[in-house]
N, C-alpha and C positions, 0 to 999 in steps of 0.2 A: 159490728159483731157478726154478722152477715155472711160479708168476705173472709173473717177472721173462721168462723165454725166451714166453710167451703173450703179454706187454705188445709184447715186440720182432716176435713172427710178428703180431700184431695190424698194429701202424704200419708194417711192411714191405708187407704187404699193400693197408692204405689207398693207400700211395706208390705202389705196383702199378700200382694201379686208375687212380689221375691220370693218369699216364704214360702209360697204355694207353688213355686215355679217347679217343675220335675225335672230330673236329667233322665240319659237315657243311658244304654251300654248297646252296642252293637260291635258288630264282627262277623267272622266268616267260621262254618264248623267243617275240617279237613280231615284226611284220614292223615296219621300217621305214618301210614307207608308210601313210599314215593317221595313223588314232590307234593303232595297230597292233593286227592280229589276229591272236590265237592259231595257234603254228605248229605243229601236233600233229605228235606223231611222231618227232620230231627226236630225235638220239640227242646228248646231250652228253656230251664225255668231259671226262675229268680226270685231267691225269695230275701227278705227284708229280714236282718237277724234283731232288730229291736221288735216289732212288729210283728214276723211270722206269716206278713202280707206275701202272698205268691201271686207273680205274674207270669204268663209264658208265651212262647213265638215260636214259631214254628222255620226251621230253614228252607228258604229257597230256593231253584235249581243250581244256583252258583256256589250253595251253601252260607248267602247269606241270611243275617239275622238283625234284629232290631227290635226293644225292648225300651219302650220309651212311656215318657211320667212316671217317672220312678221318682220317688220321694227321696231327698238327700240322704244319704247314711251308709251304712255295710249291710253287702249282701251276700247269699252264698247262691253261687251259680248253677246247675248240675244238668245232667242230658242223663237218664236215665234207661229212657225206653226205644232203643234202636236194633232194630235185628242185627243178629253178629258183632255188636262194639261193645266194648266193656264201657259200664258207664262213668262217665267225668263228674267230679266234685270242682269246685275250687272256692274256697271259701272268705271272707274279707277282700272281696270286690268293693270299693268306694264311688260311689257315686254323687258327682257335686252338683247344686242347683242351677240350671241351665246350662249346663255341660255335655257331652258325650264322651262315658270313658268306651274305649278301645279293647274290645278282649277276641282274641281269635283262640279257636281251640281249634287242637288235633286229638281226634278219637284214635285210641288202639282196638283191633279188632280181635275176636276170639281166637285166630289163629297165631296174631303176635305179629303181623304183616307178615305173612306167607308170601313168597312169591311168587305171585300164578292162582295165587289161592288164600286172598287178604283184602285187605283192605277196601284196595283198588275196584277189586272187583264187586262186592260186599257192597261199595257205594252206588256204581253201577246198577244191581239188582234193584234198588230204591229209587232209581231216575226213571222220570216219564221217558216212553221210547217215541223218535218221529214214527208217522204212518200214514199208510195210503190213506185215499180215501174214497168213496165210492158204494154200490148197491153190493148186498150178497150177493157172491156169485153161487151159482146151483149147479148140482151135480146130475146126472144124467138121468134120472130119477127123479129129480126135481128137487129133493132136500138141501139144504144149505149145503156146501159146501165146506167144509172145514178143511181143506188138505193146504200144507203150506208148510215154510218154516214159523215159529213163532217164536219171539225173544223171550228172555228171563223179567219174572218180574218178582213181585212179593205178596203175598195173601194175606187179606186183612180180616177180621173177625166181625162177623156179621151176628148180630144179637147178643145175645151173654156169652161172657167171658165160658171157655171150660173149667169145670170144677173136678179137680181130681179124687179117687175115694183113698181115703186114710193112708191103705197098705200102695197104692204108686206112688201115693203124695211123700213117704218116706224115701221109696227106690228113686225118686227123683233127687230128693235133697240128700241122699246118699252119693248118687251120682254125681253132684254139684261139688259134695263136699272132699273128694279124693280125685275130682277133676278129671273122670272116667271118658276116656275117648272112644267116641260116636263113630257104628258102625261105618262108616263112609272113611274115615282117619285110616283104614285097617283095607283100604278099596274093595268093601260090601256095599251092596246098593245100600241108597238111604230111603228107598218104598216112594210110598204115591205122594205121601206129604211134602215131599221136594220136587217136584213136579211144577210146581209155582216158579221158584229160581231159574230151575232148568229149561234153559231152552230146546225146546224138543220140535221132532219135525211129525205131523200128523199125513197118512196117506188113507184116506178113504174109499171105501167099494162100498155096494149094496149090503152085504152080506159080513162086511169084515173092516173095520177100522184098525191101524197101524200106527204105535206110537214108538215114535225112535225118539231116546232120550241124550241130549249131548252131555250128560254130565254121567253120574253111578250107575243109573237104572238098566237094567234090561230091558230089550226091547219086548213094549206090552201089546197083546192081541185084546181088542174085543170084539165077540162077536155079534151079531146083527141076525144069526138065521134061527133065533123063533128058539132055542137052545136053552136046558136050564143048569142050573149050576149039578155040577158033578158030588154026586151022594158019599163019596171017597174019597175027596182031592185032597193029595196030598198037600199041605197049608206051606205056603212060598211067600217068598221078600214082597211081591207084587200083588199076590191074589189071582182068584180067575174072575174075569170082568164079562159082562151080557150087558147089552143094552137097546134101546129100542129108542126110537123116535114118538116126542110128546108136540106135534106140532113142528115150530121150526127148531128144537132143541132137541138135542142129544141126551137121552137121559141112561148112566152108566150105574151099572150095579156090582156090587164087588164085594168078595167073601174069599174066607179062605188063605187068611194071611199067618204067617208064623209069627212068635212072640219075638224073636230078634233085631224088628224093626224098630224106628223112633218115631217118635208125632213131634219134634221138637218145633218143627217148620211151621206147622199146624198151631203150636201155641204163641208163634208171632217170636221165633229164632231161635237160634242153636244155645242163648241162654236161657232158655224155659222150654228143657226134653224131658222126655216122657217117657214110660213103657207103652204098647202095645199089648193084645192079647191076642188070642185065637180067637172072641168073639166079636174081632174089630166087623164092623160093616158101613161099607162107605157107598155113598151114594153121589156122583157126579151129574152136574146137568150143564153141559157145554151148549155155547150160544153164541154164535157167530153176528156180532152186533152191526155190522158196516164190514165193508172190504178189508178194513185195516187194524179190525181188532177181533179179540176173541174173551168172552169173557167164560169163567168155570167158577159156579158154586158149588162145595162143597159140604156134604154131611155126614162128621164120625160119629158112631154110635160105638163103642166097647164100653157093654156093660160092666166090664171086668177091669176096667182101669178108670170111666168117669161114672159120675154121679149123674147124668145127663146127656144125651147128645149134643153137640155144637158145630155149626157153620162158620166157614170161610168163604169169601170171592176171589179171586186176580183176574187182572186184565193183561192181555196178552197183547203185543204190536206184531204186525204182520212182518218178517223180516225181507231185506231187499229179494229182487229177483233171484240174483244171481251169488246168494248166498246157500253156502252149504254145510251140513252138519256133519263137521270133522272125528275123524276118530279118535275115541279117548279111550287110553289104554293105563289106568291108574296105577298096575306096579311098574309102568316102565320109568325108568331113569328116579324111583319115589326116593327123595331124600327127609322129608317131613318128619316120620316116627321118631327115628333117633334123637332127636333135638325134643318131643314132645316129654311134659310131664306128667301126664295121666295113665291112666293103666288101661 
């Protein structure tokens, strides 16, 4: 009886085990344009359509993924939250018990795979960059050091989300819903909030820091001599910036912007833009972490378009030596509008 009740807890147990065995779904997440590059970062989820169970994973720098113990059944797939990519559904994924199904996806991005200005590049933005490494270096004065090229990267939202007030939160989904093209599409600067993407090249003095931007922006002056914001300034793409040194950090103050800009960068992509107002005020604190990075939080305050202030961070990688920041002349050769659908 003994052996008999041990044979039965035995093969109960094995049956256990089947049943309870998960599969997985892995693959790689690609842009659509090109031969597709790795879209790092991306969060895939999966959710379980009996169930309603969500799991999710995050892509790796090759763009791979892996999603595993997943209960046998159908699931629907999706990548929702990526700067610039439209997001992917696919639904009736099967997944069998101790198996690995196979799904690779290619994202389309906001521009449709642009070329020069899609995808490609868009995935780039979200990749960690190589970098030196090494002590701040100090400038003559003795304060850090910021002058360099620095590459693109993407700004992430640091404490609560923004909360829009009533009358933007329509002009936004106005915007969304007839597909309205973003001043930069029309080669208008896109302001300070694209400043993350953009790789821009920083030149510092005592008295006067220099930001030359490689993408839309004008090049932006802040000053450093003790200077207060102008009582009359006429309100611009950019602002007029002042700042002072907090220790070893740059802390930039800025006012004075026109309503023509967008915060869309700022709400984490170009699918979640925004108006601006004339009581934008942004506050930067630049901080040069190690020889080979740069990091910048920032804080928007427009009382006129959120219900609240909110921060962002990005980290910036030092670029090589012997790199330089190319001229970009955005109506030259522009083929893009005509082919666009929005107004």
């Amino acid at each position: 009886m003994t052996i008999l009740k041990s044979a039965c807890f035995m093969l109960l147990s094995a049956v256990t085990a089947i049943c309870a065995e998960g599969g997985s779904i892995s693959g790689k997440v690609l842009t659509a344009a090109g031969a597709g590059a790795p879209v790092p970062k991306a969060p895939v989820q999966a959710k379980n359509l009996a169930t309603q169970a969500i799991q999710t994973a995050r892509t790796a720098a090759d763009g791979s993924f892996e999603l595993g113990g997943l209960p046998p059944g159908a699931y629907e797939i999706s990548i929702e939250t990526v700067p610039f990519f439209i997001p992917f559904h696919q639904s009736g994924v099967q997944v069998a018990a101790g198996k690995s199904t196979r799904l690779d996806i290619r994202l389309d991005d906001l521009t449709l795979n642009t070329l020069g200005d899609g995808g490609v590049e868009f995935a780039y933005f979200l990749s960690d960059k190589s970098a030196p490494s090494g002590p701040v270096p100090r400038a003559s004065d003795n304060k850090p050091d910021l002058s360099g090229i620095w590459e693109g990267s993407l700004a992430d939202a640091v404490g609560e989300p923004p909360e829009l007030l009533p009358a933007t939160e329509a002009v936004a989904k106005r915007w969304q819903a007839s597909n309205q093209l973003p001043p930069t599409t029309l080669c208008l600067p896109g302001g300070i909030a694209t400043e993350s993407i953009s790789e821009y090249q920083i030149v510092q003095t005592p008295r006067l820091v220099v930001i030359t931007d490689g993408g839309f922006n004008p090049t932006r002056l802040i000053y450093l001599d003790d200077r207060e914001h102008p009582r009359d300034y006429n309100p611009s793409w950019m602002g007029h910036s002042i700042g002072h040194w907090d220790g070893d950090t740059l802390v930039v103050d800025t006012v004075g912007f026109n309503e023509l800009g967008r915060l869309g960068v700022a709400l984490g992509g170009l699918s979640q833009d925004a108006p601006r107002t004339e009581k934008l005020h942004v506050t930067e604190r630049f901080r040069r972490r190690d020889l080979g990075h740069l990091e910048v939080e920032t804080t928007y305050d427009d009382p006129g378009a959120f219900k609240k202030p909110f921060k962002t961070r990005y980290i910036k990688a030092l670029a090589p030596k012997d790199a330089e920041i190319l001229e970009y002349v955005c109506a030259e050769n522009e083929r893009d509008v005509r082919h666009l659908s929005g107004k």
